[in-house]
C-alpha positions, -999 to 999 in steps of 0.1 A, spaced: -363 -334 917 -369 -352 883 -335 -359 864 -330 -350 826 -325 -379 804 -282 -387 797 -290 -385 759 -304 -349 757 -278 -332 778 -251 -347 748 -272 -340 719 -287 -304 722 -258 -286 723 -241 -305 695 -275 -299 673 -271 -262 685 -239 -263 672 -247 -279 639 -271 -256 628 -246 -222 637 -220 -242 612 -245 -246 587 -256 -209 590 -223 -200 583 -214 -222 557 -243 -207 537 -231 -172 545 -193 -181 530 -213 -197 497 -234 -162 497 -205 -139 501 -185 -161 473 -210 -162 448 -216 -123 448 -178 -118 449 -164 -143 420 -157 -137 384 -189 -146 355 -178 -184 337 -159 -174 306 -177 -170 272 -187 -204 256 -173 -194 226 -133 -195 237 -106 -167 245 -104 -137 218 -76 -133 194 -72 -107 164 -76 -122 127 -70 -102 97 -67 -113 59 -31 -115 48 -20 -79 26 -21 -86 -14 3 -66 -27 32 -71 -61 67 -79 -45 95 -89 -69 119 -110 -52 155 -102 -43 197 -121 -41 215 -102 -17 249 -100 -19 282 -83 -5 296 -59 -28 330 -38 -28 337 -7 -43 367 0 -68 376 28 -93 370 26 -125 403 42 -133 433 36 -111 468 52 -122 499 51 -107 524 78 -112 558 72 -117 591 89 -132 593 87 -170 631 103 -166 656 102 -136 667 131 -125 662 149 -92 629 162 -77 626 199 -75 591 204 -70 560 191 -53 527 211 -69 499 194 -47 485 189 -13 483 153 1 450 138 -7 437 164 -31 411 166 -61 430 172 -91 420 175 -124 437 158 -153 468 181 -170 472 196 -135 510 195 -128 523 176 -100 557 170 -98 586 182 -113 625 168 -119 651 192 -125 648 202 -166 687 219 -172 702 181 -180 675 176 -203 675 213 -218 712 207 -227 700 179 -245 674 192 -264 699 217 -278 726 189 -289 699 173 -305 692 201 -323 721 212 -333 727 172 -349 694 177 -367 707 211 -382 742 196 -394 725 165 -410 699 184 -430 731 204 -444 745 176 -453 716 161 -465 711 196 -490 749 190 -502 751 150 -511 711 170 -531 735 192 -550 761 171 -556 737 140 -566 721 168 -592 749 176 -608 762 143 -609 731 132 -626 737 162 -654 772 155 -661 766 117 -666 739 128 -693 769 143 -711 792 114 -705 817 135 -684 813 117 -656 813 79 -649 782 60 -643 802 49 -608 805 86 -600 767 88 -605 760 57 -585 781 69 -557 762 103 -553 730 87 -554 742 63 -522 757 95 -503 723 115 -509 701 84 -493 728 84 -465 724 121 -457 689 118 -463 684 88 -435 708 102 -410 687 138 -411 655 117 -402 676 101 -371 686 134 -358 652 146 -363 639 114 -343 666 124 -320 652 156 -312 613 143 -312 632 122 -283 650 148 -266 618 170 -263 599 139 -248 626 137 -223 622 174 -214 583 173 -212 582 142 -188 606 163 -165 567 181 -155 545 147 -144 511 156 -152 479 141 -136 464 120 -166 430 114 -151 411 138 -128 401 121 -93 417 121 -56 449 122 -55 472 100 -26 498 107 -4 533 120 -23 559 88 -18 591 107 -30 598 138 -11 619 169 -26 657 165 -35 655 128 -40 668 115 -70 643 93 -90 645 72 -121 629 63 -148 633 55 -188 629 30 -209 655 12 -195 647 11 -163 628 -24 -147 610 -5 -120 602 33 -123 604 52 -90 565 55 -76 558 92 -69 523 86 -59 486 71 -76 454 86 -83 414 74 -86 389 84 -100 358 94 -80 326 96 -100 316 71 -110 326 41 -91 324 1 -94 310 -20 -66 320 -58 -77 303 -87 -60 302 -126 -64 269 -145 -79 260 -180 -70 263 -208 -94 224 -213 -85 213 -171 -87 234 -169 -121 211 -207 -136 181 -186 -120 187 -152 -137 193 -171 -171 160 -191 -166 143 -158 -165 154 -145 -198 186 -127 -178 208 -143 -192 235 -110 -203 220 -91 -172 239 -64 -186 219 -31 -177 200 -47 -154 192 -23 -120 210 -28 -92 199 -15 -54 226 -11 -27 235 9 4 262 16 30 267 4 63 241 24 89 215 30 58 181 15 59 167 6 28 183 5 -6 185 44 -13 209 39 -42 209 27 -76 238 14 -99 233 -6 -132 249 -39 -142 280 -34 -164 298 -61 -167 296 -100 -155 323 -123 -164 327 -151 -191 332 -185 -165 319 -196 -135 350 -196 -110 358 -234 -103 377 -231 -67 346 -212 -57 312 -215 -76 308 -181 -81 309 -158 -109 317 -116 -111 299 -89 -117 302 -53 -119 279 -24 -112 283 13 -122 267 38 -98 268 76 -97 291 93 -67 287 132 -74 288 134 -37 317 119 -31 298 93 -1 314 63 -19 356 53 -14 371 28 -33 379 -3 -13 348 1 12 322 -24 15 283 -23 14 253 -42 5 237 -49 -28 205 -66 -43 197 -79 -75 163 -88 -85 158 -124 -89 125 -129 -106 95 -104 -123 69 -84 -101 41 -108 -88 12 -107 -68 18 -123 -32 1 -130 1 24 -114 27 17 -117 67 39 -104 94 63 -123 111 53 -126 146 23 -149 129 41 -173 119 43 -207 142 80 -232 140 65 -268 144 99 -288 143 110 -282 106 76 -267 91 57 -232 92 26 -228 102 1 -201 100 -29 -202 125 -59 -198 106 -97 -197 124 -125 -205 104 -160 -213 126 -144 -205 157 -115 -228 154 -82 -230 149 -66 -239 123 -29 -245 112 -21 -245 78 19 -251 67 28 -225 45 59 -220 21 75 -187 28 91 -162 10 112 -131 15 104 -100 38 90 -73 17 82 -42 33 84 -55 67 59 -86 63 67 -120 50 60 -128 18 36 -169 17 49 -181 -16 25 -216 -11 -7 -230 16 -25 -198 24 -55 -183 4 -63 -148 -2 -97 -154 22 -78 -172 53 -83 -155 87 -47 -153 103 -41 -152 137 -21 -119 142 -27 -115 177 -33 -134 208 -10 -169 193 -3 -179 230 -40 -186 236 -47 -202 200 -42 -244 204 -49 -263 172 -91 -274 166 -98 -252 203 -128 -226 201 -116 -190 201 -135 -158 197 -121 -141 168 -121 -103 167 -112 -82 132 -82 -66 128 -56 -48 104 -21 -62 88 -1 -28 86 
């Protein structure tokens, strides 16, 4: 029997081998080529662009304002006496002349009568020392009486004559005394809570220090809301020609409003800068039929701080923090690229770009995360709403 050469019983089965590994290796590469992705474009990932929105913004100084009433009264006792009656509800409109309180009258009726009854005895004298003065004066023509005679009628006459004007003054008092004895509302407006209650005895006069507080009223419409300018917003309103900024509009709103539904007009500003704090006061007057506005509340108010202007306004989210500058991602040929801007205020929900952007510029407003500065990127139109 012939013998098979060592070598080929080794070889063949390895080369057998071999060639199934190869087979297979070619049928992975086959299977992976059908099954993977196509490269990605040459021309980079996509991203939205879009011009920034041209539009005529007017910058704004916002500030905290509180509101006040523009007339604030309280009412106290203008006699003493005791209090008989209470004529209002706690917390009520009232309008002014409507009667509120009242202190018991009879001390001050009994008054009123002596008063009068002075004033009637003192212009009866006052007609006697007349008569007497008259005939005085007729008989000293004659010589039958002395001119001392004379002299001393004409002194009693003035005398009676001055005291009838005190007992009329007296009586002017007396009836003053009895009308304060009804405390009327002087302004109209919303009334507080009474502090004296029925049956109390309160004071009042000219000679009292502190008159007893019965309760305080304020008005309702219109109403103040007062707020503190910056020493730099009050230099910037004067460099604009502002420098009264009386009449000028102001915008404001409540707590829980969005936007500035309500308008108030600049009435007042005051003469100095305030040195502890920097700041200066103004005054706005705004309309409050509805009654939405209480004095002491707090809300926000805007003032505008230059004139209307054309701008370049982009939103937000396309705007780029690189340590302490602002960048807006441009693309222009298919590349990226930042430009620092100077921003603005938000206006309607976009940013205004006060400097380093151009009317022209493609922004990035979408797709930032795969934008890297001078990388190729395939930009795709879009809208700034």
């Amino acid at each position: 029997m012939q013998s098979t050469p060592r070598g080929f019983r080794v070889t063949l089965p390895i080369l057998l081998l071999g060639g199934l590994a190869a087979l297979g290796v070619l049928a992975g590469i086959a299977s992976f080529s059908s099954n993977s992705p196509p490269p990605a474009a040459a021309g980079g990932p996509p991203v939205t662009v879009a011009a920034p929105v041209v539009r005529k913004v007017t910058d704004w100084a916002e500030y905290t304002g509180q509101f006040s009433a523009v007339d604030y009264v309280e009412i106290r006792a203008r006699v003493s006496g005791y209090l008989t009656e209470v004529h209002f509800t706690d917390g009520q409109m009232v309008n002014k002349g409507d009667l509120l309180f009242t202190i018991d009258p009879r001390p001050y009726e009994i008054a009123l009568a002596s008063a009068r009854a002075k004033l009637d005895q003192a212009m009866g004298t006052r007609e006697y020392t007349k008569r007497q003065l008259a005939r005085a004066s007729q008989l000293q023509r004659q010589d039958f009486v002395a001119e001392s005679t004379l002299d001393q009628r004409t002194e009693e006459s003035r005398g009676a004559g001055a005291s009838s004007q005190a007992a009329m003054a007296a009586v002017r008092d007396a009836e003053l005394n009895l009308q304060f004895t009804r405390v009327t509302a002087p302004i109209s407006g919303r009334i507080s809570a009474k502090q004296v209650s029925v049956g109390n005895l309160v004071t009042g006069g000219p000679s009292i220090a502190s008159p007893t507080l019965l309760t305080t009223i304020v008005s309702q419409d219109p109403i103040y809301v007062g707020f503190e300018l910056t020493d730099a917003d009050f230099q910037a309103q004067i460099r604009r020609g502002a420098a009264s900024l009386m009449g000028s509009p102001v915008q404001l709103r409540l707590s829980g409003e969005t936007g500035w539904p309500r308008e108030a007009k600049l009435d007042f500003i005051d003469n100095q800068i305030d040195k502890g704090t920097g700041t200066i006061r103004a005054r706005a007057i705004v309309a409050n039929g509805e009654q939405q506005l209480t004095a002491g509340a707090f809300g926000r108010v805007r003032l505008a701080a230059s004139e209307p202007y054309d701008a370049l306004l982009v939103p937000d989210t396309a705007i780029v923090t690189d340590q302490s500058r602002k960048l807006v991602m441009t693309v222009k040929d298919g590349t990226v690229t930042p430009k620092p801007v100077k921003l603005g205020p938000l206006d309607g929900g976009l940013r205004v770009v006060k400097d380093g952007l151009g009317p022209d510029d493609q922004v990035i407003i979408n797709g930032l995360m795969r934008a890297r500065p001078g990388a190729k990127v395939t930009a795709q139109p879009g809208k700034i709403e």
